[in-house]
C-alpha positions as CSV (number, residue, x, y, z in Angstrom):
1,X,24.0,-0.4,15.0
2,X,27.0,-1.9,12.9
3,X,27.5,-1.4,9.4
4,X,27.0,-5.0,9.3
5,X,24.0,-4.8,11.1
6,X,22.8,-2.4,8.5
7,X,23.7,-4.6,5.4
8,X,21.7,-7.5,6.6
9,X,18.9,-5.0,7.5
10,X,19.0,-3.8,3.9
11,X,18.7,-7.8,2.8
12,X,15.4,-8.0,5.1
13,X,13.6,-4.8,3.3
14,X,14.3,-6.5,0.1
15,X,12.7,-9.7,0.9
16,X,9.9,-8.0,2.6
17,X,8.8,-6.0,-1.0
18,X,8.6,-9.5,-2.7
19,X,5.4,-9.7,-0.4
20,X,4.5,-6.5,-2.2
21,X,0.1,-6.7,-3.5
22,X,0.0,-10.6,-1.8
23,X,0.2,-10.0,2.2
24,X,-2.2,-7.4,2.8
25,X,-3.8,-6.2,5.5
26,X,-0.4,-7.9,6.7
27,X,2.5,-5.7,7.1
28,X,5.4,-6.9,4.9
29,X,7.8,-8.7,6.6
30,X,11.5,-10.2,5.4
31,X,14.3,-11.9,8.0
32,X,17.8,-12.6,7.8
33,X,19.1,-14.9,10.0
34,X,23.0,-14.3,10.4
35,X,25.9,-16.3,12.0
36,X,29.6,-16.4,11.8
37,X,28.8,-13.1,10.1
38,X,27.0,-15.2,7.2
39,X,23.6,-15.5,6.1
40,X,22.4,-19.3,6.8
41,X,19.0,-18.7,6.1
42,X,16.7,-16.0,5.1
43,X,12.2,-15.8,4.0
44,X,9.7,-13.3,4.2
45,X,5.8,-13.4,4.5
46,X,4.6,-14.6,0.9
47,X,0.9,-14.7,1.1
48,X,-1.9,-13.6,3.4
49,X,-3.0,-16.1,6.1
50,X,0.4,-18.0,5.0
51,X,3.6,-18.5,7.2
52,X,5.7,-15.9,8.4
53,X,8.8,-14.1,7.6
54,X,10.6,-15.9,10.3
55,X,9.2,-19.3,10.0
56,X,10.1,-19.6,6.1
57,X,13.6,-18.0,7.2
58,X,14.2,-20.9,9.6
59,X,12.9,-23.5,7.2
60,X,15.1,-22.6,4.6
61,X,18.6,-22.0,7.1
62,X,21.6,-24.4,6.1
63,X,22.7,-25.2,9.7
64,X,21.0,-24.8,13.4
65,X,20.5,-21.5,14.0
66,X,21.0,-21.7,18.1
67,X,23.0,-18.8,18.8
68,X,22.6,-16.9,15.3
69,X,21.1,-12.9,14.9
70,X,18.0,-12.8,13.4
71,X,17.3,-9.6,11.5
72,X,13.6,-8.6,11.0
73,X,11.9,-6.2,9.5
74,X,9.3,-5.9,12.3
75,X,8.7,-7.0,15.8
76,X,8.0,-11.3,15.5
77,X,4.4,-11.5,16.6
78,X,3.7,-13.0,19.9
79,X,0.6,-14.4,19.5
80,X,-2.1,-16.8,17.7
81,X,-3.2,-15.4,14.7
82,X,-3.7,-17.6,11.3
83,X,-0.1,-18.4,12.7
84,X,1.7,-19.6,15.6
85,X,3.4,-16.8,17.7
86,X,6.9,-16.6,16.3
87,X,8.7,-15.0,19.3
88,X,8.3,-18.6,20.7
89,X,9.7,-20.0,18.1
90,X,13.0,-17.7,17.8
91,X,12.8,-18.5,21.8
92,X,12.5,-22.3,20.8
93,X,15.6,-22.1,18.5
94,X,17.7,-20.4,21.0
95,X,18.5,-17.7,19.0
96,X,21.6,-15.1,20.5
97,X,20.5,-11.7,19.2
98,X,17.4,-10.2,17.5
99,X,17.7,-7.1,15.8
100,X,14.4,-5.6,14.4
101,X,13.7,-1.9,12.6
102,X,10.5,-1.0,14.4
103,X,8.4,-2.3,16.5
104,X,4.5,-3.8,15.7
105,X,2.1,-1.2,16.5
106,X,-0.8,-3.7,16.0
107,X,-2.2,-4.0,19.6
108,X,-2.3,-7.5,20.0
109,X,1.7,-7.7,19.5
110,X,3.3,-3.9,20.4
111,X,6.5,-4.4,22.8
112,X,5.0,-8.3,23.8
113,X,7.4,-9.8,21.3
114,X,9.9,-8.0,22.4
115,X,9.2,-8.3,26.1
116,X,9.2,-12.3,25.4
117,X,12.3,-12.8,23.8
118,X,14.0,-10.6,26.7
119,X,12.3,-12.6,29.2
120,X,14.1,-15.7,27.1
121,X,17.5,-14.2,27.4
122,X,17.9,-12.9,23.7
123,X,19.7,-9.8,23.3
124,X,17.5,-7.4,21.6
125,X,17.9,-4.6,19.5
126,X,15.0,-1.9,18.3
127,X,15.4,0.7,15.6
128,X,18.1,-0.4,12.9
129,X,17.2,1.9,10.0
130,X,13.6,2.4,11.4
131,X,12.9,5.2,9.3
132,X,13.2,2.6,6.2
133,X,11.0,0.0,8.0
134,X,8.8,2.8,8.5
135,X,8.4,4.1,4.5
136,X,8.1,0.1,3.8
137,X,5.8,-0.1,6.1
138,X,3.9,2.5,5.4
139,X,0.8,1.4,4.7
140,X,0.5,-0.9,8.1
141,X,1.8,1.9,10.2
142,X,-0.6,4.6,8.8
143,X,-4.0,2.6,8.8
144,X,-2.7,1.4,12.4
145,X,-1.8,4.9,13.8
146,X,-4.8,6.9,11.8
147,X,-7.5,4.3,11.1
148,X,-8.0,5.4,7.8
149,X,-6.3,3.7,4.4
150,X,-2.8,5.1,3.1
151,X,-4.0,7.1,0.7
152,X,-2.3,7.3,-2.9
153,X,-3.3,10.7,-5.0
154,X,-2.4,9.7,-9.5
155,X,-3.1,11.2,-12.3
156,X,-1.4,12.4,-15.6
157,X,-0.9,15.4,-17.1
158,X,-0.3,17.3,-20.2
159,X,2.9,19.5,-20.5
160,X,0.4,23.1,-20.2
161,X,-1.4,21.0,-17.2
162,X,-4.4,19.5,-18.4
163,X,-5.6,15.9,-17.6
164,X,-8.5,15.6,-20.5
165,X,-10.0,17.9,-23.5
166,X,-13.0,19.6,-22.8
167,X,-15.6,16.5,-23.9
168,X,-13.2,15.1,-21.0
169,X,-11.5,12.5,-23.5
170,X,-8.3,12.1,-21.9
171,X,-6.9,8.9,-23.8
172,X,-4.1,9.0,-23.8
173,X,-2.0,10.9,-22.2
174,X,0.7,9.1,-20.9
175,X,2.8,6.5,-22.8
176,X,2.6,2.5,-23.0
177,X,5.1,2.5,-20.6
178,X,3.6,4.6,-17.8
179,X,0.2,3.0,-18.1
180,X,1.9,-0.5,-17.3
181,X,3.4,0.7,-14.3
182,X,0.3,1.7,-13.2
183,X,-1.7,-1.9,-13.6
184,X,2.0,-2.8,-11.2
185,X,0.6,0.0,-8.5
186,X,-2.7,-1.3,-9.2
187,X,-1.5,-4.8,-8.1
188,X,0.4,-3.3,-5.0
189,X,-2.6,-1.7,-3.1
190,X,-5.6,-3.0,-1.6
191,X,-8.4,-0.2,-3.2
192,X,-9.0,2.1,-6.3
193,X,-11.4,4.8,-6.4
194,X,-12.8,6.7,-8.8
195,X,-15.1,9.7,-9.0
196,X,-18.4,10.1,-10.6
197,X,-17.0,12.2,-13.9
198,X,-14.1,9.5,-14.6
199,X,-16.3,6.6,-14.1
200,X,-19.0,8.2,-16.5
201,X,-16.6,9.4,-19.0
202,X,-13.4,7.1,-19.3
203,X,-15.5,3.7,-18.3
204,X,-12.6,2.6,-16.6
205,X,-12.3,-1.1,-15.4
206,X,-9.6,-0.1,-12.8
207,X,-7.9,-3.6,-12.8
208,X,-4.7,-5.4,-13.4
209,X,-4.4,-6.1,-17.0
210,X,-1.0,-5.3,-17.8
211,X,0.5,-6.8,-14.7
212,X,1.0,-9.9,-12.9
213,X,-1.5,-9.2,-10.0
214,X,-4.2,-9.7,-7.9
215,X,-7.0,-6.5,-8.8
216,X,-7.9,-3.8,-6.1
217,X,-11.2,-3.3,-4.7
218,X,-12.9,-0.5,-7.3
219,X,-14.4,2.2,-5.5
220,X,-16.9,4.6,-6.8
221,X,-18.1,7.7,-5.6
222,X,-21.3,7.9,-7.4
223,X,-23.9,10.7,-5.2
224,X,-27.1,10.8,-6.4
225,X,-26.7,7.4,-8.0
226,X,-26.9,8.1,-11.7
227,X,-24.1,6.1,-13.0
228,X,-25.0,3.4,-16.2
229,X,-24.9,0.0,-14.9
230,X,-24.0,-0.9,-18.4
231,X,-20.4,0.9,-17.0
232,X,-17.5,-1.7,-16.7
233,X,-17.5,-0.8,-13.3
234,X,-20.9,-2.3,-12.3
235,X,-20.1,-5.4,-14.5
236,X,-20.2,-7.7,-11.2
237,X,-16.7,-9.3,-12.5
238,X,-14.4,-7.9,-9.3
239,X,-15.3,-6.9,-6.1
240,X,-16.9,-3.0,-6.6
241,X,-18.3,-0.5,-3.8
242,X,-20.3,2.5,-4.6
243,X,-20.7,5.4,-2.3
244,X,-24.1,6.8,-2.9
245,X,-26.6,9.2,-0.7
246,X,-29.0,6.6,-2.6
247,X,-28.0,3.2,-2.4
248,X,-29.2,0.3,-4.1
249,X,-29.8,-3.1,-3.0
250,X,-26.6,-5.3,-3.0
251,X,-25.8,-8.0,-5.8
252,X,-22.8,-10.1,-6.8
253,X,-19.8,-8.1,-6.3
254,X,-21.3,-4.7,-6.1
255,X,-21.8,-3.2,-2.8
256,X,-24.1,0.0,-2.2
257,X,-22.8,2.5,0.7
258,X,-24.7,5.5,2.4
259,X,-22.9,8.5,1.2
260,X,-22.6,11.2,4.0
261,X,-23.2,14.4,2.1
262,X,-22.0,16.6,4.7
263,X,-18.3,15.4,4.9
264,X,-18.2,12.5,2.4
265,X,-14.4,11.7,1.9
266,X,-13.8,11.2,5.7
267,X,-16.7,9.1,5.6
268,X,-16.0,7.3,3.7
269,X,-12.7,6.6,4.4
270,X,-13.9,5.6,8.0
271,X,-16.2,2.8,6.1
272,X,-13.0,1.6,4.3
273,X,-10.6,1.5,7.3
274,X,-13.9,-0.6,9.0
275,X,-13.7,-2.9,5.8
276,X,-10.1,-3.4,6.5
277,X,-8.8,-1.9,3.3
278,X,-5.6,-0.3,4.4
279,X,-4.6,1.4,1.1
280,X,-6.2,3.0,-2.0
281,X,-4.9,4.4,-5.4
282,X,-7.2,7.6,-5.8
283,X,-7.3,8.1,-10.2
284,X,-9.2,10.4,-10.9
285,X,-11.0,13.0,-11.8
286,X,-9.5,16.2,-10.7
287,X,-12.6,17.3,-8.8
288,X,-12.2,14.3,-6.6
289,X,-8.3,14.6,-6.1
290,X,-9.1,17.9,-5.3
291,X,-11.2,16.9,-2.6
292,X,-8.7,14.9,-0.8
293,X,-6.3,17.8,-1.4
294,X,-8.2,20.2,0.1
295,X,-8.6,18.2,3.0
296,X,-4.8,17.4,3.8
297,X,-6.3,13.3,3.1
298,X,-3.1,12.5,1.1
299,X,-0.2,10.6,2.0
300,X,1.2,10.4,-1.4
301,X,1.0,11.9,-4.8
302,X,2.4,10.6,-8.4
303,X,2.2,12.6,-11.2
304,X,2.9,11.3,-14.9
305,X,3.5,15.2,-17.0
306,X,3.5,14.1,-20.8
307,X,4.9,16.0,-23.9
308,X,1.4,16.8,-25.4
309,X,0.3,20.1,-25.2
310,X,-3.9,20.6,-25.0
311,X,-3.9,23.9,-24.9
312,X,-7.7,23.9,-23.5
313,X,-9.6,21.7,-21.3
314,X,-9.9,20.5,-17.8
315,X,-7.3,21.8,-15.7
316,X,-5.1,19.0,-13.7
317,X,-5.3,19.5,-9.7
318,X,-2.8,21.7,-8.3
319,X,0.1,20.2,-6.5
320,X,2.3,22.2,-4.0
321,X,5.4,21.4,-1.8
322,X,8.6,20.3,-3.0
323,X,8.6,16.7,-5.0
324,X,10.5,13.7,-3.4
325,X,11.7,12.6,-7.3
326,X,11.8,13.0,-10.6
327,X,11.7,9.7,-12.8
328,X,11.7,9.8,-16.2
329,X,9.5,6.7,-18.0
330,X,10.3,7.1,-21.6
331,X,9.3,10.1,-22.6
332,X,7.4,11.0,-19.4
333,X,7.9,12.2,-16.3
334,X,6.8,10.9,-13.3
335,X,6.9,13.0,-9.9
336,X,6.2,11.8,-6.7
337,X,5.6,13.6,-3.3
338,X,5.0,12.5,-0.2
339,X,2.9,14.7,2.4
340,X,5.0,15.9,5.2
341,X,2.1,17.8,7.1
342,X,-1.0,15.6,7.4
């Protein structure tokens, strides 16, 4: 690949994150359609159910684009979905060249796209910067490969490693700043969940207050079903699940689960990759971090440290491995690892 090819690759991943929180279970998608080594027209996939990254690319091109590259972030889809298939349409438009980062691993596309558009005569080309179509991808790719959600591990921390006193008051921790970047996260992935200690004593409402956003699915692992329903969690407002070995009968919003008590994360996560839910932000409590750590069910961790000191109280999990960054938000700082070994 061309350092050309490269550039208008980069152009593609940015337009595909402006789908960020609005296309999934969708992978995000962005295209660049290229000729006389300018860009003529370029889209990505905007909204579930809605038109494709190639269709809105094609819509908004300046000239005809017979004989132009088209750079994609993923393999265009070859068949009826909520959309048409639009290999036939880059097949229509008598595209020259299609150059793509990786290829759909969703089984009613994987290699057919690609297979058409060679069948058509257009040159194709697999793999420009595929490890970055990968990480933006990353969600897709590991619900598609593992059939479980990509699984998010956050929680904050004081500077001697505690996430809450001992009455397990842990407001606040972090600063202003941090907390609104987590309503963003909150608006970027499909699921939040919860264990029984946070929900009973923070009373979360794990939404998207302080960010333009739609609000996760809450999840709640609550065993033996002893939760208030006067929580804000139960308060029927957003679409709630509750993990229980007792469940109750269903009402508006709140949906009761079987809880399997012998390995209860992996069930769990099986029930969620059945419901389609292809990511979840784990917050909290340490006990259930722990859990998923202990397990090797982590794809990602992101750790706010703050300059308070506690001195006593509950202990924050215990992360090891080498961190992928260190960003500081105001006077926090945030640390982020990605799990190499799962």
């Amino acid at each position: 690949m061309s350092d050309k090819d490269m550039l208008f690759m980069k152009r593609a991943f940015a337009l595909a994150l402006l789908g960020m929180g609005k296309v999934a279970p969708n992978p995000l998608v962005g295209c660049v359609i290229v000729k006389n080594e300018k860009i003529i027209g370029e889209g990505f996939h905007q909204a579930y159910g809605a038109a494709h990254a190639e269709v809105n690319a094609i819509k908004n091109a300046t000239t005809a684009i017979a004989g132009a590259t088209v750079y994609v972030t993923l393999e265009p889809c070859a068949h009826y979905g909520k959309t048409p298939p639009c290999a036939d349409l880059l097949i229509a438009k008598k595209v020259a060249r299609v150059v793509m980062a990786s290829q759909d691993p969703f089984e009613a596309v994987n290699g057919t796209g690609i297979k058409r558009l060679k069948a058509a005569g257009i040159q194709v080309e697999i793999g420009c910067m595929q490890e970055e179509g990968h990480h933006v991808n990353r969600r897709f790719f590991t619900s598609t490969s593992k059939n479980r959600p990509y699984i998010i591990l956050k929680w904050a921390q004081t500077q001697d490693h505690f996430v809450a006193r001992t009455d397990f008051n842990s407001k606040w921790i972090s600063n202003p700043l941090s907390r609104q970047l987590v309503h963003k996260w909150r608006s970027e992935e499909m699921g939040i969940l919860v264990g029984y200690n946070t929900a009973k004593h923070d009373n979360p409402r794990l939404t998207t207050r302080d960010w333009q956003g739609s609000n996760p699915t809450r999840i709640v692992i609550d065993p033996r079903n002893e939760l208030n329903e006067a929580l804000h969690l139960f308060d029927g407002t957003q679409k709630t699940l509750v993990f229980t070995q007792f469940p109750k009968k269903s009402r508006k919003n709140i949906t009761y689960h079987t809880l399997d008590s012998a390995d209860p994360i992996t069930a769990i996560l099986d029930q969620l990759h059945q419901l389609n839910i292809q990511s979840i932000l784990v917050e909290g409590g340490t006990h259930t971090i722990e859990k998923f750590l202990s397990l090797n069910l982590w794809d990602e961790a992101r750790i706010f440290t703050s300059p308070q000191k506690f001195s006593r109280g509950i202990q924050a999990p215990k992360m090891v491995g080498l961190p992928h960054q260190s960003t500081q938000i105001s006077n926090d700082t945030l640390t982020t690892y990605y799990n190499e070994h799962n």
